[in-house]
C-alpha positions as CSV (number, residue, x, y, z in Angstrom):
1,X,0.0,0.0,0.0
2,X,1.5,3.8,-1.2
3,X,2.0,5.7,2.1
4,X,0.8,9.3,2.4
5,X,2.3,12.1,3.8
6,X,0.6,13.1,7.3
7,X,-0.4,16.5,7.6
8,X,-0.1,16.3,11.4
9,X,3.6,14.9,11.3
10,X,5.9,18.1,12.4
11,X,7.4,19.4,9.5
12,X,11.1,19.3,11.0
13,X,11.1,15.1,12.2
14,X,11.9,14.7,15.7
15,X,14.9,12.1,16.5
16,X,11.8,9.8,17.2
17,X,9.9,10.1,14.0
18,X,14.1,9.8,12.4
19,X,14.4,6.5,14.2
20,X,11.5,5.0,13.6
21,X,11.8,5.7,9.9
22,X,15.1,4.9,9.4
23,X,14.5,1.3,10.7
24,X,11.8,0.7,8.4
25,X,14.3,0.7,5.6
26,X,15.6,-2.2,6.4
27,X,12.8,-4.4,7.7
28,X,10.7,-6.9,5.4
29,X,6.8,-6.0,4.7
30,X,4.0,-9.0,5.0
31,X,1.2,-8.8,3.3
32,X,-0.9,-7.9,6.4
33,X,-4.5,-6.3,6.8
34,X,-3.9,-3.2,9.8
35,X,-6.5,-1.3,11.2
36,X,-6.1,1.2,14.1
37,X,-9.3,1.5,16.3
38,X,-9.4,5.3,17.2
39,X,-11.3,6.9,19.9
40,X,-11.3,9.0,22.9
41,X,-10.8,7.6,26.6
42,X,-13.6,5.7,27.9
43,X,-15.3,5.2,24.3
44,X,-15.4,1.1,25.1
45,X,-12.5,0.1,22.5
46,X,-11.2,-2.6,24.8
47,X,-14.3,-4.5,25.1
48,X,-15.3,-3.7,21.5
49,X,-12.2,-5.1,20.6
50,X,-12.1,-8.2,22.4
51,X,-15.7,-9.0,21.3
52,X,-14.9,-8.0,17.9
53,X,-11.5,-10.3,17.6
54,X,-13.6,-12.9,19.0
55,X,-15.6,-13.2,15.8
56,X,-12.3,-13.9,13.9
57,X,-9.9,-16.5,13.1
58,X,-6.6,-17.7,13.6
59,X,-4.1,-14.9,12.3
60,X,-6.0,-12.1,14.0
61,X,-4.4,-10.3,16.8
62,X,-4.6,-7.2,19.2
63,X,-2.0,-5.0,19.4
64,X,-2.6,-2.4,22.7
65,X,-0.7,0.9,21.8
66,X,-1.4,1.7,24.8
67,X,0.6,0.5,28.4
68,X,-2.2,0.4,30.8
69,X,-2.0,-3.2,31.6
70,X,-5.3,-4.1,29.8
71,X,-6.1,-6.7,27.2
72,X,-8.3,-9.8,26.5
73,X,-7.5,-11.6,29.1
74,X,-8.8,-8.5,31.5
75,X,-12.4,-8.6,29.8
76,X,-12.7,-12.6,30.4
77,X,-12.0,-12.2,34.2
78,X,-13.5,-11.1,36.9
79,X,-13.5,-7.4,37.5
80,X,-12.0,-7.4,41.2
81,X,-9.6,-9.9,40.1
82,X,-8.7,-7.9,37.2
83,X,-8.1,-4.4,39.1
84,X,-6.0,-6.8,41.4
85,X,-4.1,-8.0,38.4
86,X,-3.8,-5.1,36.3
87,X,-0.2,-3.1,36.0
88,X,-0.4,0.2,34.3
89,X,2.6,1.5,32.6
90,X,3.3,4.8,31.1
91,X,4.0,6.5,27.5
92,X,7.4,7.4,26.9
93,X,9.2,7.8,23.7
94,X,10.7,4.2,23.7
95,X,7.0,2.3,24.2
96,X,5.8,4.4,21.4
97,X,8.8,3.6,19.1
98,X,8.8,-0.4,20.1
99,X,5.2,0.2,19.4
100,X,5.7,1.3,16.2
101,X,7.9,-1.4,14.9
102,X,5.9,-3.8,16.0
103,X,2.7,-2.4,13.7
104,X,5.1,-2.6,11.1
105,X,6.9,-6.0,12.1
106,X,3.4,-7.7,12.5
107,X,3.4,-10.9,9.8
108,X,0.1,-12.5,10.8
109,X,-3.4,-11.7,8.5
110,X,-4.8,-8.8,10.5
111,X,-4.2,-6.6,13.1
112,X,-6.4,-4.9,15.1
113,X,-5.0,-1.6,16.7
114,X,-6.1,0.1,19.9
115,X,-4.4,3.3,19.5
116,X,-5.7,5.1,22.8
117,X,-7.6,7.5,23.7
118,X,-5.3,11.5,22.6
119,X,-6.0,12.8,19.9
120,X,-2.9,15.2,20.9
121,X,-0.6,12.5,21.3
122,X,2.5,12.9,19.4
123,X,2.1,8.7,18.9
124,X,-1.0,8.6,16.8
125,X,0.4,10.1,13.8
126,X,3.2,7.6,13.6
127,X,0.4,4.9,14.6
128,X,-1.8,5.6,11.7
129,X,1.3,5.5,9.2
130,X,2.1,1.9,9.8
131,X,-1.7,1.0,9.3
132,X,-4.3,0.8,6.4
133,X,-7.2,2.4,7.7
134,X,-9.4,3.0,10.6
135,X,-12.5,2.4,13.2
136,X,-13.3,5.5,14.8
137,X,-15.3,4.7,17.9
138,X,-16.4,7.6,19.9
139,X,-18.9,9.4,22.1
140,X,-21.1,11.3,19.8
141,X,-19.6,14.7,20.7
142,X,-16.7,13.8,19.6
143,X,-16.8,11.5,16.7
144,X,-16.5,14.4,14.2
145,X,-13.2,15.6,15.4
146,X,-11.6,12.0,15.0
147,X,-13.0,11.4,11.7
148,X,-11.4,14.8,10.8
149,X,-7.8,13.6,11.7
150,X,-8.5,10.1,9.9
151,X,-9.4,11.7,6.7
152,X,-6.5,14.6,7.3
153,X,-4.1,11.5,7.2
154,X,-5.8,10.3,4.2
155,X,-6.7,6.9,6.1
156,X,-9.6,4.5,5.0
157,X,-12.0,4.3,6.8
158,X,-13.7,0.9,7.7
159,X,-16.6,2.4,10.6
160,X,-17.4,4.9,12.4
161,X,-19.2,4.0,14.9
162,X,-20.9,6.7,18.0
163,X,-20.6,4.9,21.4
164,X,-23.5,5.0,23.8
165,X,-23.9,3.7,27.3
166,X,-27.8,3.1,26.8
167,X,-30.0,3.2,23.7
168,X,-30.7,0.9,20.8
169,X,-27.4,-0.7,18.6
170,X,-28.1,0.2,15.1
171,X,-26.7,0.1,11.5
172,X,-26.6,3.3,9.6
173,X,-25.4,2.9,6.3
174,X,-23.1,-0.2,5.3
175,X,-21.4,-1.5,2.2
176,X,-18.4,-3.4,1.2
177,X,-15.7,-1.1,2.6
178,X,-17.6,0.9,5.2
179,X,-19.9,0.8,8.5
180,X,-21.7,3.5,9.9
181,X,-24.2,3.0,13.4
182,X,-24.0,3.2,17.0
183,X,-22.9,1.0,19.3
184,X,-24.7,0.5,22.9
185,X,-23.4,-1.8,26.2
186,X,-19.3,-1.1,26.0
187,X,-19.3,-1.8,29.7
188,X,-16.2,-2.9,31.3
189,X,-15.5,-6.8,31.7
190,X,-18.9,-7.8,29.6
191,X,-18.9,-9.3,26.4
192,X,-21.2,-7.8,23.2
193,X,-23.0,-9.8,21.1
194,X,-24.9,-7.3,18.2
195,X,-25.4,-6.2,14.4
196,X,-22.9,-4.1,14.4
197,X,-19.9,-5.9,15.6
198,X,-21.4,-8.9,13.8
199,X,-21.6,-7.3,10.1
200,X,-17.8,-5.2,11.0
201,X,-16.3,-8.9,11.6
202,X,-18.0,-10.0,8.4
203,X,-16.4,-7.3,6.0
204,X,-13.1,-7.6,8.1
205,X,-13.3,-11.5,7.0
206,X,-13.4,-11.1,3.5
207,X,-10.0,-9.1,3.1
208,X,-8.7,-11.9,5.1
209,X,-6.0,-14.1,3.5
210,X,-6.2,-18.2,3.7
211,X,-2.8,-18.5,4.6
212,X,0.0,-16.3,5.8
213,X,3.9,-16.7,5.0
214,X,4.2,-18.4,8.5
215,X,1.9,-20.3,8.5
216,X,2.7,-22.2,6.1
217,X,6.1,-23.5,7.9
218,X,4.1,-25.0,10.9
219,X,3.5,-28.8,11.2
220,X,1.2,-27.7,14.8
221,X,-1.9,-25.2,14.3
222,X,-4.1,-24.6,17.0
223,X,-6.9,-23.5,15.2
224,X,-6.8,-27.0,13.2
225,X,-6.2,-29.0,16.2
226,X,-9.3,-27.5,18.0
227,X,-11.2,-28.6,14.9
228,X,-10.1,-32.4,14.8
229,X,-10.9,-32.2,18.8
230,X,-14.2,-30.9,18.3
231,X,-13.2,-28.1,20.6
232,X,-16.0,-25.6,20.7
233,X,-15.9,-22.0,19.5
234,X,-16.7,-19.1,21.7
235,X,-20.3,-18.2,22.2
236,X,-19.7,-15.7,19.5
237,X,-17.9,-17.8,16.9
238,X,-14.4,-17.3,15.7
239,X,-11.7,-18.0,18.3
240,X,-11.5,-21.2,19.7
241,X,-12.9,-21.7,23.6
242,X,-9.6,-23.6,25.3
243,X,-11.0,-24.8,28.2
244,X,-8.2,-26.4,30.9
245,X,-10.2,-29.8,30.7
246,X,-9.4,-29.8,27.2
247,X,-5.3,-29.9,27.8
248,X,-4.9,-33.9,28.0
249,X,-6.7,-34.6,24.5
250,X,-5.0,-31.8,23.3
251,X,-1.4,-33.2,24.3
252,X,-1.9,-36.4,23.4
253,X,-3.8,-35.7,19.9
254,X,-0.7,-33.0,19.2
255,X,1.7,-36.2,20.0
256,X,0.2,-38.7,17.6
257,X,0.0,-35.9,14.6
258,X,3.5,-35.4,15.2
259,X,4.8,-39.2,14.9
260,X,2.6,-39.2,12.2
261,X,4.4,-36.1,10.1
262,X,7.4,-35.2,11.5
263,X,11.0,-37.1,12.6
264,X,12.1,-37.2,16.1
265,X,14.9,-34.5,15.2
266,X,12.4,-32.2,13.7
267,X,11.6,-28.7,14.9
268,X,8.6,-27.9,16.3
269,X,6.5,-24.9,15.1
270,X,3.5,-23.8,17.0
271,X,1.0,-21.0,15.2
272,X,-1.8,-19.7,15.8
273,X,-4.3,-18.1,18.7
274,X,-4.3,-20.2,21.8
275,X,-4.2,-19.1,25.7
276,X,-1.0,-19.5,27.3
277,X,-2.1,-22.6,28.7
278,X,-1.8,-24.1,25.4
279,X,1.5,-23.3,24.3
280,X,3.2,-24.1,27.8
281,X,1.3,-27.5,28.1
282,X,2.3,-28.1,24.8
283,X,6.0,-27.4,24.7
284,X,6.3,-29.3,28.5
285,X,4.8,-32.7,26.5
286,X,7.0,-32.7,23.5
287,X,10.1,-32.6,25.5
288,X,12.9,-33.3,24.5
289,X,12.3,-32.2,21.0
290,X,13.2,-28.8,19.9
291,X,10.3,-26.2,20.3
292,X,9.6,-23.2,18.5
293,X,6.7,-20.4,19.0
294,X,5.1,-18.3,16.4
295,X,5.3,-14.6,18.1
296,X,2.9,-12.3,15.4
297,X,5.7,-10.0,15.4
298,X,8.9,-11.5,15.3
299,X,8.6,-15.1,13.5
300,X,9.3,-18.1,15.1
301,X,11.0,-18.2,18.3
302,X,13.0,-21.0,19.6
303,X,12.3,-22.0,23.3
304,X,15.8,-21.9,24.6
305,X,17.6,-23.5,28.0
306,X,17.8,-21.1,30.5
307,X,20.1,-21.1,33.7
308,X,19.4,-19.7,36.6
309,X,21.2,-17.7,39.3
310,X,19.8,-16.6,43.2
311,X,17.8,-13.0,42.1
312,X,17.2,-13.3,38.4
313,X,18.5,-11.4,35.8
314,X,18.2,-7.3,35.6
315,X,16.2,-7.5,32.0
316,X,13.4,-8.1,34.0
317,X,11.7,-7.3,37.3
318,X,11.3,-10.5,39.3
319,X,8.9,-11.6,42.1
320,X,9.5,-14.6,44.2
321,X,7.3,-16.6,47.3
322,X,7.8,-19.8,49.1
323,X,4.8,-22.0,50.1
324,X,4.3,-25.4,51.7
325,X,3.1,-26.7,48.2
326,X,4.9,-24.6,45.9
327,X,7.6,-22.0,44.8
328,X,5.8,-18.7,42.8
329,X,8.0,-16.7,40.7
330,X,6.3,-13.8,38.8
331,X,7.6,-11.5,36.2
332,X,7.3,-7.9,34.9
333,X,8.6,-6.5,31.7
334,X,9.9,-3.0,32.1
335,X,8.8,-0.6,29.2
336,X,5.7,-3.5,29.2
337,X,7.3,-4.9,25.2
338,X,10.0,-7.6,25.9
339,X,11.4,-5.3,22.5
340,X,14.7,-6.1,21.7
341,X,15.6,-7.9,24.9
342,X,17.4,-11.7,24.5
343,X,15.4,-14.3,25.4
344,X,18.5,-16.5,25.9
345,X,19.9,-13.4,28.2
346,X,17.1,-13.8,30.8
347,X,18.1,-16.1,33.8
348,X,15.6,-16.5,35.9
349,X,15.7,-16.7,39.9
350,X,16.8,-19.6,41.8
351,X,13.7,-21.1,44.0
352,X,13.1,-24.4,45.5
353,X,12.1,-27.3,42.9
354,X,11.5,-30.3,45.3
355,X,7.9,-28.9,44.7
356,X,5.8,-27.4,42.3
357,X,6.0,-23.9,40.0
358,X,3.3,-21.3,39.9
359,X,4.4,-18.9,37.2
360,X,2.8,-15.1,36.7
361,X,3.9,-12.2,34.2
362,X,2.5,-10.6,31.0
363,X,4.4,-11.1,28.5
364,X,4.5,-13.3,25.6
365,X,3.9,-16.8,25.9
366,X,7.5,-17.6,24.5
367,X,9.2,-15.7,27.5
368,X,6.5,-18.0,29.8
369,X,7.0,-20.6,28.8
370,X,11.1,-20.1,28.0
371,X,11.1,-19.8,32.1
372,X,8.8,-22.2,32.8
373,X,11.3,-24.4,30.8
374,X,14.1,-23.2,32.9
375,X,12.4,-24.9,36.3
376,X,11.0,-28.9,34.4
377,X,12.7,-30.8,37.7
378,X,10.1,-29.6,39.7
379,X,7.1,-32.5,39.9
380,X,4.2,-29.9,38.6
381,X,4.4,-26.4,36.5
382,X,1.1,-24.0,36.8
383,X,0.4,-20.9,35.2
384,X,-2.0,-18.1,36.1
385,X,-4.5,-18.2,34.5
386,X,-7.1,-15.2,35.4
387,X,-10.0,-16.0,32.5
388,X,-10.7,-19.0,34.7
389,X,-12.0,-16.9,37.5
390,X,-15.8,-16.4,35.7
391,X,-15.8,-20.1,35.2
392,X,-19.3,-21.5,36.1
393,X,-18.7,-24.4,38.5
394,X,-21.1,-27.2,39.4
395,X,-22.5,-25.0,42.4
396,X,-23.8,-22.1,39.9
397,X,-20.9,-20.0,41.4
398,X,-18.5,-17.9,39.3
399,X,-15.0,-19.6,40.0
400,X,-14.0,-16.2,41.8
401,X,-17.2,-16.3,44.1
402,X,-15.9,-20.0,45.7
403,X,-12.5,-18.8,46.0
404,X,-12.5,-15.5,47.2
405,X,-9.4,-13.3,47.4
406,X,-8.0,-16.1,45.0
407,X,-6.5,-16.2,41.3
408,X,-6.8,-19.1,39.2
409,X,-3.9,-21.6,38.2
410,X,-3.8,-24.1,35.3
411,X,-1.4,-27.1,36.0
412,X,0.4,-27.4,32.3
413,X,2.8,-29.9,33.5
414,X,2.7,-32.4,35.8
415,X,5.1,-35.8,37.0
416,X,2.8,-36.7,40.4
417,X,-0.6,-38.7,40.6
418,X,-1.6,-35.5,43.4
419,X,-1.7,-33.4,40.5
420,X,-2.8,-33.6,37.4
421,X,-2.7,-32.0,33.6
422,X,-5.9,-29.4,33.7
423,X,-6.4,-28.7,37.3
424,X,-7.3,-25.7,38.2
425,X,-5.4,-24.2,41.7
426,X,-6.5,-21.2,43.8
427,X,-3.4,-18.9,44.8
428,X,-3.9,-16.3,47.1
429,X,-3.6,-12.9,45.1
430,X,-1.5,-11.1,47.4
431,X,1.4,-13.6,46.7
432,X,1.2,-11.7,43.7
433,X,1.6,-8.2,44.3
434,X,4.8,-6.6,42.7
């Protein structure tokens, strides 16, 4: 796609806007779909987002411009536990530069932007370079100001929706290329099920491509191996609904496609949209055989060995706790992108593995699962796993309303009969605090 020139961008570049162009001379292009969704704070683009990626497949991905801690795991959880959870960050020229390269370093089919919520910001004009057009969600005092600077930066424009609180969800106009209406119910934590979002997804799926470059190099895809499993969809179709129950099958179905199709020496390549869950339980089975991730920004990355030492490495902030039953060890990612970080130069704490792992951090599931690696002596490996807490359990309860004060904990590995693949574990969440 021909770039145009922003109007907004300062006609003398900043170092910033100098950096971030001169990198992109030497990085490759894929032949992604990106859209920024655009709107001022409070408009409901987090849960519009996460209800809209919900409607579509593998290859579809979220990209926060924004450090405030939130994504889709924070709309499946449970509020309380989510305010617990949640770790907001702050702009500074480096997030919005590793923001920027990784818009233009994304290599999956689409990307979904959440470019928050000023219009001021001296980020959104490099934001809305790296992408190929826009949703424009807003209150409807301010929708015409944001549809001014889209069309100032000579931006497509895919919807533009008005954000209501209460009221009636309605299409305006529609065609091919282009939604207009109003969207009702953007509440925090809920998920929205209407015309709107439904008909956006549907014009969103027909630009999207069958296969993407890397893609094509994996011999394990999650959205395939839900299929042959029969595991359900969500509610609102799309994405697939891993469920912690569904890990054994999982493993062992992953195992026998792999004798099947690939040698013993053979790299492992995992793509596709799964919870962390997936790709940890995964990557614990197929041991010892080499493991690679699909990250949407960076390609494959291999899962390497890591050592340890008695505080953890300084590339990242580290939290540790001791239990009767297990040893927690949390993470934090300073500048919230791992950006261009080592994975092999993270060493992660020392802590006692005569019994079990609980492991914490956002980050992606390559660097969890990379440390999880790091501690495979100890007899069972859990991860937090916060979705869980709305889980209906066989009392009616919500999973958080049984275990109060708690956050959930999926065992991905396990060596012990006490413990098995799939259990769910309630840790007290002020183990967690940073």
């Amino acid at each position: 796609m021909t770039e145009k020139k922003l109007e907004n961008i300062p006609s003398q570049p900043t170092n910033q806007t100098k950096k971030v162009e001169n990198r992109a001379e030497k990085e490759p292009k894929f032949s992604a779909l990106k859209i920024a969704v655009c709107g001022p704070r409070h408009s409901g683009k987090t849960v519009f987002l996460s209800s809209l990626v919900e409607r579509l497949p593998d290859g579809c991905n979220i990209f926060r411009a924004c450090p405030d801690g939130e994504g889709d795991w924070s709309q499946s959880t449970d509020q309380t536990t989510a305010q617990k959870l949640r770790e907001k960050g702050k702009f500074s020229m480096d997030f919005i530069d590793e923001s920027v390269n990784m818009i233009r370093n994304f290599r999956n089919k689409i990307l979904l932007v959440d470019t928050g919520g000023d219009i001021e910001g001296e980020d959104l004009p490099l934001i809305l370079k790296e992408v190929d057009g826009v949703i424009i969600l807003a209150r409807p005092e301010a929708t015409a100001d944001w549809q001014e600077l889209v069309e100032k930066n000579g931006k497509h424009m895919f919807g533009v929706l008005t954000s209501r609180e209460t009221g009636e969800t309605a299409i305006k106009e529609q065609d091919d290329e282009h939604i207009t209406g109003t969207v009702t119910g953007l509440e925090r934590g809920s998920k929205v099920d209407n015309i709107v979002i439904n008909e956006l997804a549907d014009l969103i799926k027909d630009k999207l491509m069958k296969y993407c470059e890397d893609e094509k190099e994996a011999n394990i895809r999650f959205n395939k191996l839900a299929q042959e499993l029969g595991i359900a969809e969500h509610r609102l179709g799309g994405r697939v609904n891993w469920l912690p129950e569904n890990l054994p099958a999982m493993i062992e179905h992953a195992k026998k496609l792999l004798r099947d199709k690939t040698g013993e020496s053979e790299k492992i390549k995992m793509w596709g949209t799964a919870p962390g869950m997936v790709w940890g339980a995964l990557t614990a089975a197929l041991r010892p055989q080499e493991v690679a991730h699909h990250d949407p920004y960076k390609g494959y990355v291999g899962i390497p060995q890591l050592r340890h030492r008695p505080e953890g490495s300084d590339n990242l902030k580290w939290k540790t706790h001791e239990s009767d039953e297990y040893s927690l060890v949390k993470y934090q990612i300073a500048g919230t992108h791992f950006g261009e970080r080592k994975l092999d130069e993270v060493v992660p704490p020392d802590v006692n593995q005569n019994k079990g792992i609980v492991l914490s951090g956002r980050g992606p599931w390559w660097l969890t699962t990379a440390i999880q690696e790091s501690y495979q002596d100890a007899p069972w490996i859990a991860w937090i796993n916060p979705q869980e807490s709305r889980r209906k359990r066989l009392s009616g309860k919500e999973w958080h309303e049984e275990y109060q004060n708690s956050v959930p904990a999926v065992i991905v590995y396990s060596r012990i009969n006490d413990h098995k693949v799939g259990e769910v574990m309630a840790i007290p969440d002020e183990q967690l605090a940073m």
